[in-house]
C-alpha atoms as a printed R data frame, in Angstrom:
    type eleno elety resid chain resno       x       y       z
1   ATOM     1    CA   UNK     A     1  78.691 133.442 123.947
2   ATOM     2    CA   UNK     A     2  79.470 137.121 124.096
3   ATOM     3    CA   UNK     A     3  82.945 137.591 122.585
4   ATOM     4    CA   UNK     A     4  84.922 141.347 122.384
5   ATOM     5    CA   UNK     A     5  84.086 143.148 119.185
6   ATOM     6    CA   UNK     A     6  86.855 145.003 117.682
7   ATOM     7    CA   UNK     A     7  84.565 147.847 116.189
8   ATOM     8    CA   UNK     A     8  87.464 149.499 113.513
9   ATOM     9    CA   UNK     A     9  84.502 151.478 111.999
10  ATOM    10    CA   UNK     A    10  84.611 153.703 114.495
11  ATOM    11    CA   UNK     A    11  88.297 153.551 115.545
12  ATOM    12    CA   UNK     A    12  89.057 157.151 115.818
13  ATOM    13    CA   UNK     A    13  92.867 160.437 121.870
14  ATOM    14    CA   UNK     A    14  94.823 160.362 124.795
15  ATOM    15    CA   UNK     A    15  97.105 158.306 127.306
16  ATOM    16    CA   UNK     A    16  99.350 158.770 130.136
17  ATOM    17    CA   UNK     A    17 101.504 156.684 132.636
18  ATOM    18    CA   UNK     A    18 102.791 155.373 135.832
19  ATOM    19    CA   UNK     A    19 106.142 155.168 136.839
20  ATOM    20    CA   UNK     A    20 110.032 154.143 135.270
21  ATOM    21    CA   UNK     A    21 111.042 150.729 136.494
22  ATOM    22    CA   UNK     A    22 114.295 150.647 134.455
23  ATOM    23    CA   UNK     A    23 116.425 152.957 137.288
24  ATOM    24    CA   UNK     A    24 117.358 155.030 134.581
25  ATOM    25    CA   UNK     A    25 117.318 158.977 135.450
26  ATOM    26    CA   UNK     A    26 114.338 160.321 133.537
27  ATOM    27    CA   UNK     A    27 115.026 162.740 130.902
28  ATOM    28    CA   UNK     A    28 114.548 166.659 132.161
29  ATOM    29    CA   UNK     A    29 112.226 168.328 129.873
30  ATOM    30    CA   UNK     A    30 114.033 171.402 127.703
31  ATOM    31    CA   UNK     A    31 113.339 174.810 127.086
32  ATOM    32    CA   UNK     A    32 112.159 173.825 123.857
33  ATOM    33    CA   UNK     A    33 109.481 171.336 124.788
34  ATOM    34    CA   UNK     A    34 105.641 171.679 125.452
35  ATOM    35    CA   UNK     A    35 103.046 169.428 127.398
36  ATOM    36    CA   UNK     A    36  99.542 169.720 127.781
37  ATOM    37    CA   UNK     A    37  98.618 170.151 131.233
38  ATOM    38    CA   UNK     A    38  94.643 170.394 130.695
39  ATOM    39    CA   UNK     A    39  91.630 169.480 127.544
40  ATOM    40    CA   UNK     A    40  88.571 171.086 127.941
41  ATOM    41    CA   UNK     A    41  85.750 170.112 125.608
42  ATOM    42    CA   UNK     A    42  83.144 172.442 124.883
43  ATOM    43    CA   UNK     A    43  79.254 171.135 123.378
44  ATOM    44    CA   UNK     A    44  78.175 173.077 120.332
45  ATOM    45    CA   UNK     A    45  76.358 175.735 123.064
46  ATOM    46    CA   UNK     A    46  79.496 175.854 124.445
47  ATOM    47    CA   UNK     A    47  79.105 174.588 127.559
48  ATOM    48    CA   UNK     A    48  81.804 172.325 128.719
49  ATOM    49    CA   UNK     A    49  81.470 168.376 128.919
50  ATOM    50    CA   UNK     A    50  84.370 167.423 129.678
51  ATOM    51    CA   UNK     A    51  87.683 168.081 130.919
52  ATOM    52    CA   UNK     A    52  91.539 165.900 130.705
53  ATOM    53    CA   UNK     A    53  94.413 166.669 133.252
54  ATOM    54    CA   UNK     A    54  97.958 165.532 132.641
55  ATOM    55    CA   UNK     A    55 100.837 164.675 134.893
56  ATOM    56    CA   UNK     A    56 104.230 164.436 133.530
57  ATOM    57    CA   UNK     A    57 107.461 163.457 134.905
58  ATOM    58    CA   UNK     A    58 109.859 165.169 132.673
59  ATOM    59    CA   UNK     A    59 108.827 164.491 129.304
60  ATOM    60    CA   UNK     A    60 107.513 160.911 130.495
61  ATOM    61    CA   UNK     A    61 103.551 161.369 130.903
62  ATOM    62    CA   UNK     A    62 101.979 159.765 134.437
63  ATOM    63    CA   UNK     A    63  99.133 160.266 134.164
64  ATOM    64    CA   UNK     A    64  95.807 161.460 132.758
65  ATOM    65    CA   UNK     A    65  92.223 161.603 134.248
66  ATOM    66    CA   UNK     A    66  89.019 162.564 132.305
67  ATOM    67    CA   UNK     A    67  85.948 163.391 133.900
68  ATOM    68    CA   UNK     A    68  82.775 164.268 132.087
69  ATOM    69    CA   UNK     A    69  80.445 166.589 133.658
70  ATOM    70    CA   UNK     A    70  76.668 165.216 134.580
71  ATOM    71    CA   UNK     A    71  74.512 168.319 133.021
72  ATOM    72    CA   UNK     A    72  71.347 166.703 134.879
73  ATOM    73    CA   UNK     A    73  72.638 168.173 138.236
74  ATOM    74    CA   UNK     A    74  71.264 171.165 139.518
75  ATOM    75    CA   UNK     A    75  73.867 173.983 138.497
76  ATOM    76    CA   UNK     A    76  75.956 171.629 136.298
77  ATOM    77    CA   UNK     A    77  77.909 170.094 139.210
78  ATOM    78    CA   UNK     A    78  78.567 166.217 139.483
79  ATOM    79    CA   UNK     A    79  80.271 164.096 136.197
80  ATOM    80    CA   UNK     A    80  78.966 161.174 134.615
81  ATOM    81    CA   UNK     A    81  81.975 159.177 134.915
82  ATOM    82    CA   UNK     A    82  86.096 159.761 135.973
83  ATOM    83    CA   UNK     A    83  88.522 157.654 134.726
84  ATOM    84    CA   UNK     A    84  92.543 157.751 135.375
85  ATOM    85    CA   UNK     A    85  94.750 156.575 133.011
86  ATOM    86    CA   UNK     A    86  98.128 155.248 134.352
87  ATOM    87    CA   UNK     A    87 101.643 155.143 131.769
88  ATOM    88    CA   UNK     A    88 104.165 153.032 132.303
89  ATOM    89    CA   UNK     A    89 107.997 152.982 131.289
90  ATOM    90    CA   UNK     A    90 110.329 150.893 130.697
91  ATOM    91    CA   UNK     A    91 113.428 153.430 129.548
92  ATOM    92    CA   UNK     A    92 112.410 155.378 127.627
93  ATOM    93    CA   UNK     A    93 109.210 152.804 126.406
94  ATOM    94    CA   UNK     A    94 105.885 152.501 127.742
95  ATOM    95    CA   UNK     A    95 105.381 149.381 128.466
96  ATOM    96    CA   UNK     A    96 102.046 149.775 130.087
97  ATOM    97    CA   UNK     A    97  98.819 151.639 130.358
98  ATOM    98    CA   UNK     A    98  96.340 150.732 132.738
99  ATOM    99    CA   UNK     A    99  92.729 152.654 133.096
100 ATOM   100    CA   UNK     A   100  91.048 152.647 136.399
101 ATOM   101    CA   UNK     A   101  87.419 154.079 137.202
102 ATOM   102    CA   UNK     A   102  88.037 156.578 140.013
103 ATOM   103    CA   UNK     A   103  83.987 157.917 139.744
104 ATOM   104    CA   UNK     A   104  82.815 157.929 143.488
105 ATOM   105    CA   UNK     A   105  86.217 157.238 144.373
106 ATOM   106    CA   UNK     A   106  86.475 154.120 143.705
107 ATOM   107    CA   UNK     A   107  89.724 152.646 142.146
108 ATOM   108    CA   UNK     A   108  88.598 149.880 139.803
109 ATOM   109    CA   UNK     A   109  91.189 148.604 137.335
110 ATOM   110    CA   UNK     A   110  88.796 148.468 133.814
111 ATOM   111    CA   UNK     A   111  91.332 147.418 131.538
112 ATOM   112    CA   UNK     A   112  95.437 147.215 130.885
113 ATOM   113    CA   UNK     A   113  97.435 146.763 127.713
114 ATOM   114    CA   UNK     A   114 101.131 145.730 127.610
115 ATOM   115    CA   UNK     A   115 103.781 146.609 125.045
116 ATOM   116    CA   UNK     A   116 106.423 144.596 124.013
117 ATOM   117    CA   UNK     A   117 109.086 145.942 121.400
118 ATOM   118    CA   UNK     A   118 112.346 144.545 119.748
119 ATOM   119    CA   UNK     A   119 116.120 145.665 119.860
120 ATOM   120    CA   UNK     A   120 115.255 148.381 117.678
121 ATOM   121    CA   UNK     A   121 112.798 150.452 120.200
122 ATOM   122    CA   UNK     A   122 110.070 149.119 117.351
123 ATOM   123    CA   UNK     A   123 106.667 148.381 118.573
124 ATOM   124    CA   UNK     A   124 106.211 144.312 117.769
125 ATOM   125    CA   UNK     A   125 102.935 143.757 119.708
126 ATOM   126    CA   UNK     A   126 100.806 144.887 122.299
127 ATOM   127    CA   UNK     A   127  98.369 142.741 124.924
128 ATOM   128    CA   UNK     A   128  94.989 144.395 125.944
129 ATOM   129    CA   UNK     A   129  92.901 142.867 129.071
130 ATOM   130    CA   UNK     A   130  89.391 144.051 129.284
131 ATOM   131    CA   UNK     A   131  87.786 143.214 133.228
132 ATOM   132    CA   UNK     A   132  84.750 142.487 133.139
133 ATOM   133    CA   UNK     A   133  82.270 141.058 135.934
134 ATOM   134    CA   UNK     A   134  81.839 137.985 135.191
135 ATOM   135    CA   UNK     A   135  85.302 137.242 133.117
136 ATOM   136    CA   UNK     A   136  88.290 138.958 131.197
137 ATOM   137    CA   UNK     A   137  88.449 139.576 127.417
138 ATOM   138    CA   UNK     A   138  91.782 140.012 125.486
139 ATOM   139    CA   UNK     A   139  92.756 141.932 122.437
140 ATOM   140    CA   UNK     A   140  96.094 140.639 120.894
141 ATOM   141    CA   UNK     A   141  98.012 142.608 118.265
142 ATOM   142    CA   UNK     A   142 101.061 141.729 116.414
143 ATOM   143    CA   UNK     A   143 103.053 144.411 114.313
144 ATOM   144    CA   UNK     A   144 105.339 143.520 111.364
145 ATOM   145    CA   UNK     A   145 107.386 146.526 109.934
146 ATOM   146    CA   UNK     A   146 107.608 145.983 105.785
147 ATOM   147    CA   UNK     A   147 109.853 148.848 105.562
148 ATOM   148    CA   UNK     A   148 110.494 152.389 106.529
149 ATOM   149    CA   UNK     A   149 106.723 153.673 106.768
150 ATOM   150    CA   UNK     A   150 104.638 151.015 106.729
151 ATOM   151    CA   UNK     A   151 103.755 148.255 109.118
152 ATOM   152    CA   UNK     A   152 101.488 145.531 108.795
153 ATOM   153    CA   UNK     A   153  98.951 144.146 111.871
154 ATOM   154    CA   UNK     A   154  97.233 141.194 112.710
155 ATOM   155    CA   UNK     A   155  94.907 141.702 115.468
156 ATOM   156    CA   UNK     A   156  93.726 138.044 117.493
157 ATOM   157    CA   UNK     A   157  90.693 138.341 120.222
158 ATOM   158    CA   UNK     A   158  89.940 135.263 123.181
159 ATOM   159    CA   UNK     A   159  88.504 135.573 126.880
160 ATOM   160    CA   UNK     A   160  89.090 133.981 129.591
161 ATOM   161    CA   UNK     A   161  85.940 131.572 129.646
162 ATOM   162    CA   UNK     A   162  87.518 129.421 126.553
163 ATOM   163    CA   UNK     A   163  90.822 131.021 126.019
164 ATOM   164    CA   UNK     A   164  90.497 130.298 122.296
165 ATOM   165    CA   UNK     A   165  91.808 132.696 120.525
166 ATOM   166    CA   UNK     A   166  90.559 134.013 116.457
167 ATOM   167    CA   UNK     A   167  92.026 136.436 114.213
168 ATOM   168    CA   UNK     A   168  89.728 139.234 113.478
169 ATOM   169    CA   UNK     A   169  91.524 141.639 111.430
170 ATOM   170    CA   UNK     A   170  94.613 141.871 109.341
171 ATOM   171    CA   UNK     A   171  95.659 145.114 107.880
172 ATOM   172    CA   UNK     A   172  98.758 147.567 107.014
173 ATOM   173    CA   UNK     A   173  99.190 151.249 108.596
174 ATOM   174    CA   UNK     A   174 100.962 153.801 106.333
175 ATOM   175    CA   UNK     A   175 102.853 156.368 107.901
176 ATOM   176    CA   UNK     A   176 104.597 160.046 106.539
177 ATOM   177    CA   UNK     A   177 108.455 161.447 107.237
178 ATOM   178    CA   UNK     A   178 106.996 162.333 110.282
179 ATOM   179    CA   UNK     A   179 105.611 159.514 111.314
180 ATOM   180    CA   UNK     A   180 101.849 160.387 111.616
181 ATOM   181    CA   UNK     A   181  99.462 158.055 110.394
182 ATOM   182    CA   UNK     A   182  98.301 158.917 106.939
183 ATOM   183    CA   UNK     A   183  96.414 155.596 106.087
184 ATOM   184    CA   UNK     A   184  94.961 152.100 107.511
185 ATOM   185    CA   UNK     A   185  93.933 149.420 105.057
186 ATOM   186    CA   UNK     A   186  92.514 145.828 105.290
187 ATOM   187    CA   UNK     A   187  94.266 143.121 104.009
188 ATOM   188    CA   UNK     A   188  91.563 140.752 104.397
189 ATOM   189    CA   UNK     A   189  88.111 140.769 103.320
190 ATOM   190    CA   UNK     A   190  86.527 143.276 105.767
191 ATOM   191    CA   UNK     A   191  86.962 145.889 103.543
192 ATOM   192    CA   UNK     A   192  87.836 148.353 106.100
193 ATOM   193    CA   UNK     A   193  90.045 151.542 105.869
194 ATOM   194    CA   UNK     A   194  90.951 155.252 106.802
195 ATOM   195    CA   UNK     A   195  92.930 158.172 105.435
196 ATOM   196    CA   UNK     A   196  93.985 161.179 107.719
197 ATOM   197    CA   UNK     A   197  95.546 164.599 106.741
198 ATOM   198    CA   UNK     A   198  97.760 167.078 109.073
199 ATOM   199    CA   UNK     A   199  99.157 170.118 109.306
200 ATOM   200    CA   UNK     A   200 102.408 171.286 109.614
201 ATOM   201    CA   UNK     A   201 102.613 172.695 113.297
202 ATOM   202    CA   UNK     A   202 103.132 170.940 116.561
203 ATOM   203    CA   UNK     A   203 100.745 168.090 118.032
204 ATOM   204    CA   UNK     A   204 100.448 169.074 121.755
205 ATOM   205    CA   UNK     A   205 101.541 165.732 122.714
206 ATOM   206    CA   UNK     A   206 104.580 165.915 120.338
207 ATOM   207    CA   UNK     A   207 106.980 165.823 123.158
208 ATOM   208    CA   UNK     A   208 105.744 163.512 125.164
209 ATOM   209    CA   UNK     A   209 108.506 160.445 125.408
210 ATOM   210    CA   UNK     A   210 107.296 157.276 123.458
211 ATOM   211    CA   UNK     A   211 103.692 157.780 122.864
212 ATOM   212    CA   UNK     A   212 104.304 158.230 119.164
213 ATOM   213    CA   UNK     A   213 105.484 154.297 119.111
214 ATOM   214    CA   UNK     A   214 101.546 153.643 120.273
215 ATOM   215    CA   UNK     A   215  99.466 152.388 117.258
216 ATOM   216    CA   UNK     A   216  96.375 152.146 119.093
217 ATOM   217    CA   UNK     A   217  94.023 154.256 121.886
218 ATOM   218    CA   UNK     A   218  91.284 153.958 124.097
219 ATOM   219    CA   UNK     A   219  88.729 156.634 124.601
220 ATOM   220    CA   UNK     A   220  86.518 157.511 127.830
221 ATOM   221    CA   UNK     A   221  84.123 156.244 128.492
222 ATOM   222    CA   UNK     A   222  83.561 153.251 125.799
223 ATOM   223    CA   UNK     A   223  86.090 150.968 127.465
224 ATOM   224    CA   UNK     A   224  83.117 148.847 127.885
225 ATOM   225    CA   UNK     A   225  82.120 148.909 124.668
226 ATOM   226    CA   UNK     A   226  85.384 147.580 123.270
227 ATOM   227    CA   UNK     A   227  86.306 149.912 120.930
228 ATOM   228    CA   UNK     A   228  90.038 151.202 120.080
229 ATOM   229    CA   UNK     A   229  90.716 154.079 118.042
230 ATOM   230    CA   UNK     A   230  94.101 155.620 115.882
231 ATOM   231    CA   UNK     A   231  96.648 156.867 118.064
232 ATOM   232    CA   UNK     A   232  96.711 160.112 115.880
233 ATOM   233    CA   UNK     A   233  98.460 162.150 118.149
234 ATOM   234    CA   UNK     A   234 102.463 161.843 117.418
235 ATOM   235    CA   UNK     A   235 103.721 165.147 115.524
236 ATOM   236    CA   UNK     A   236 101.315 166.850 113.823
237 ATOM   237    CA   UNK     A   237  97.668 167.648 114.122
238 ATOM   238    CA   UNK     A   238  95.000 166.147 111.881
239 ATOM   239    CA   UNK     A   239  93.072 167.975 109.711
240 ATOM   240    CA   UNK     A   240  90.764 165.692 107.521
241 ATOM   241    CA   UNK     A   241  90.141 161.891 108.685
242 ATOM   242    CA   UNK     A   242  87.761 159.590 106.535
243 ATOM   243    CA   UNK     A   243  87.190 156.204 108.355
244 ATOM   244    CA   UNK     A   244  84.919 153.592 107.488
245 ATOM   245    CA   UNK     A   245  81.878 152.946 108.966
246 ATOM   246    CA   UNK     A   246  81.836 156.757 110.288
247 ATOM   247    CA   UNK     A   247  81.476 160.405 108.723
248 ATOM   248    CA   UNK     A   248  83.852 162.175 107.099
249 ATOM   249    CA   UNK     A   249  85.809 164.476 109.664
250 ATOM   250    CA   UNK     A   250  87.629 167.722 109.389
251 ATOM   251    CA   UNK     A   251  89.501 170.406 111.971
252 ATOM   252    CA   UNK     A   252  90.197 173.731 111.793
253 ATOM   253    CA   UNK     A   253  92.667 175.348 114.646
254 ATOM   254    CA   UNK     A   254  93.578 178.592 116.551
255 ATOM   255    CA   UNK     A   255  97.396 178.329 116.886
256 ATOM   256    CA   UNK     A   256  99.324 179.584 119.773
257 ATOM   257    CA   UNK     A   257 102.534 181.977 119.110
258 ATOM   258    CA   UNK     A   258 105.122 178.591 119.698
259 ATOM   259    CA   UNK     A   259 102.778 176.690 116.706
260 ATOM   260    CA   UNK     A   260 100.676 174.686 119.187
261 ATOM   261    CA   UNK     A   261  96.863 174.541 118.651
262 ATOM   262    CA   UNK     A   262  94.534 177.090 121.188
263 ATOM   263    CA   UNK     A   263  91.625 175.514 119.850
264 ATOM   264    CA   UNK     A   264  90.394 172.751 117.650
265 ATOM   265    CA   UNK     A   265  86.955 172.579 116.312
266 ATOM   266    CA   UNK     A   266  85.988 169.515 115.173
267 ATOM   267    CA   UNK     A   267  83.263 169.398 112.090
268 ATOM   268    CA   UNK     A   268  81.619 166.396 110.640
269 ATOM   269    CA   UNK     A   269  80.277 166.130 107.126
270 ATOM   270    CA   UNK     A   270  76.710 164.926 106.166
271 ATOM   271    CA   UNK     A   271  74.584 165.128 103.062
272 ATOM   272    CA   UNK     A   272  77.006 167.645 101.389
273 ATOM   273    CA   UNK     A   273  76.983 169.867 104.569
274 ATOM   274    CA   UNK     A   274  80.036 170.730 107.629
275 ATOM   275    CA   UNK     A   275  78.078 170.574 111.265
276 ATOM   276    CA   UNK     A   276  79.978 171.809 114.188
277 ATOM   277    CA   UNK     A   277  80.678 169.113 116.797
278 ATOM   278    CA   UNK     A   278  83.048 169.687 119.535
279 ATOM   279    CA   UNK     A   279  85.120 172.463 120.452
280 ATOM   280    CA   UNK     A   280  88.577 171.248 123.086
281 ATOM   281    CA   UNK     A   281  90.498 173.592 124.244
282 ATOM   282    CA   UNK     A   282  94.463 173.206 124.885
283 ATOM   283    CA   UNK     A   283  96.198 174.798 128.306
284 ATOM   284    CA   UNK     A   284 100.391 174.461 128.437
285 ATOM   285    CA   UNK     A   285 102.792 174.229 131.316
C-alpha cells in the first residue's frame, strides 16, 4: 500500500495566506518594514526559471503564486506548472495554508495544513492533508517546547484508505536569540540531522506577521512528492546549511542599502569543490 514518505533528507522556502477571520483590524505596515513583492530565479546561464509574487495585507501575507517557465516553448513562453499559495489568520496567527494548482487555470486544491497553537501564541501542532486521486494522505506534527530555544517534534503519517496512523520521526529543533533555526536532530534511530548558519542582516520575509512561528514548508512543485522542508526564513538569511541525505550548501548575497539581500547565489559543495546553482533575485514594495 503506498503510504506518504516524509523525505527529511532533503527537507530544505516560501508561504503566503488568505484572509483574517478573527474581525480584528489588521495591523498597518510601518515605515520601517519591508515585504517582498517578487523572486525571480535565474539557471546558472542565467536565464530565468522561475518567478514568486506576493500579496500582503498589511504585514499579513495573502498570498503567493509560483510559476516556472516551460523552456521547451518556442521563445521561452508557457510554464511548466503555477501554483497559488493561500495564508490564513487567525489574529495575528496563521492558522492555515492551502496550495492550489492554478496551471491552465484550473483551481485544484493539492494540499492544506492547519495550525493549532496554545495560550502562549506557541506553535503546538500542525495538520497537513495531501489530495490525491484516488485518496488523501495526512502528515501530523506535534511540537513540545523544552525551554527557551529548543522544541522537540514528533511527526505521525495515516491516509484516508486505513486511517491508521505511525510515528515516523521524532526529533528536537534548536533555535538562536533570534529565533532562526540553527539545528535539527533525531531523537530516534534515523540518524537524521541539519545545521544552518546566518548572517546578521534582514531576511526579506522578516516582517511578515507570524510566519516565523512556521516550523515547516512546502516547495513548488514536489507537493506530490511529499516532501517538507525548514522554514528557514524568520530573521536572518542563511549562509551555510548541511542536511542529511543532501550536499553541503552555502550563500553568498548582494545587500540592498536598508540590509535586505539584492541577490542570493546559492552554491553546492561536491568532491572538495563550490558549483554555482541558482541565482533569485529579491524586488521590495
Amino acid at each position: 500500500m503506498k503510504k506518504i514518505n516524509l523525505l527529511l533528507g532533503v527537507l530544505m522556502l516560501v508561504l503566503s495566506s488568505c484572509s483574517s477571520d478573527s474581525g480584528e483590524t489588521d495591523i498597518p505596515a510601518t515605515a520601517s518594514t519591508v515585504f517582498v513583492k517578487k523572486i525571480v530565479e535565474l539557471g546558472k546561464d542565467g536565464k530565468e526559471i522561475s518567478t514568486t509574487d506576493f500579496v500582503y495585507n498589511g504585514n499579513k501575507i495573502v498570498s503567493e503564486v509560483t510559476a516556472k517557465k516551460d523552456f521547451s516553448v518556442v521563445g521561452n513562453i508557457g510554464f511548466l506548472y503555477q501554483y497559488k499559495t493561500e495564508y490564513t489568520y487567525s489574529g495575528n496567527l496563521i492558522t492555515s495554508i492551502k496550495v492550489k494548482n492554478i496551471f491552465g487555470n484550473q483551481d485544484k486544491l493539492v494540499l492544506k495544513t492547519d495550525f493549532l497553537y496554545n495560550s502562549s501564541q506557541e506553535l503546538i501542532s500542525s495538520t497537513r492533508e495531501q489530495y490525491f486521486d484516488t485518496f488523501k494522505g495526512v502528515l501530523r506534527l506535534v511540537y513540545n517546547k523544552l525551554d527557551a530555544n529548543t522544541v522537540s517534534c514528533k511527526m505521525y503519517s495515516s491516509d484516508s484508505r486505513d486511517n491508521i496512523e505511525t510515528q515516523i520521526w521524532e526529533g528536537k529543533f534548536s533555535f538562536d536569540t533570534n529565533k532562526n533555526l540553527v539545528k535539527s536532530e533525531s531523537l530516534d534511530a534515523s540518524f537524521l540531522f541539519g545545521s544552518f548558519e546566518y548572517d546578521m542582516k534582514s531576511n526579506p520575509k522578516k516582517d511578515v506577521l507570524g510566519l516565523n512561528k512556521i516550523m515547516f514548508q512546502e516547495i513548488a512543485p514536489l507537493y506530490n512528492a511529499s516532501t517538507l522542508r525548514y522554514h528557514l526564513n524568520r530573521f536572518n538569511n542563511i549562509l551555510k546549511s548541511n542536511i542529511s541525505g543532501s550536499f553541503p550548501r552555502y550563500n553568498q548575497y548582494t545587500y540592498s542599502a536598508n540590509g535586505y539581500p539584492s541577490e542570493m547565489k546559492e552554491f553546492y559543495i561536491y568532491n572538495g569543490n563550490n558549483i554555482h546553482d541558482v541565482t533569485f533575485q529579491y524586488f521590495y514594495e
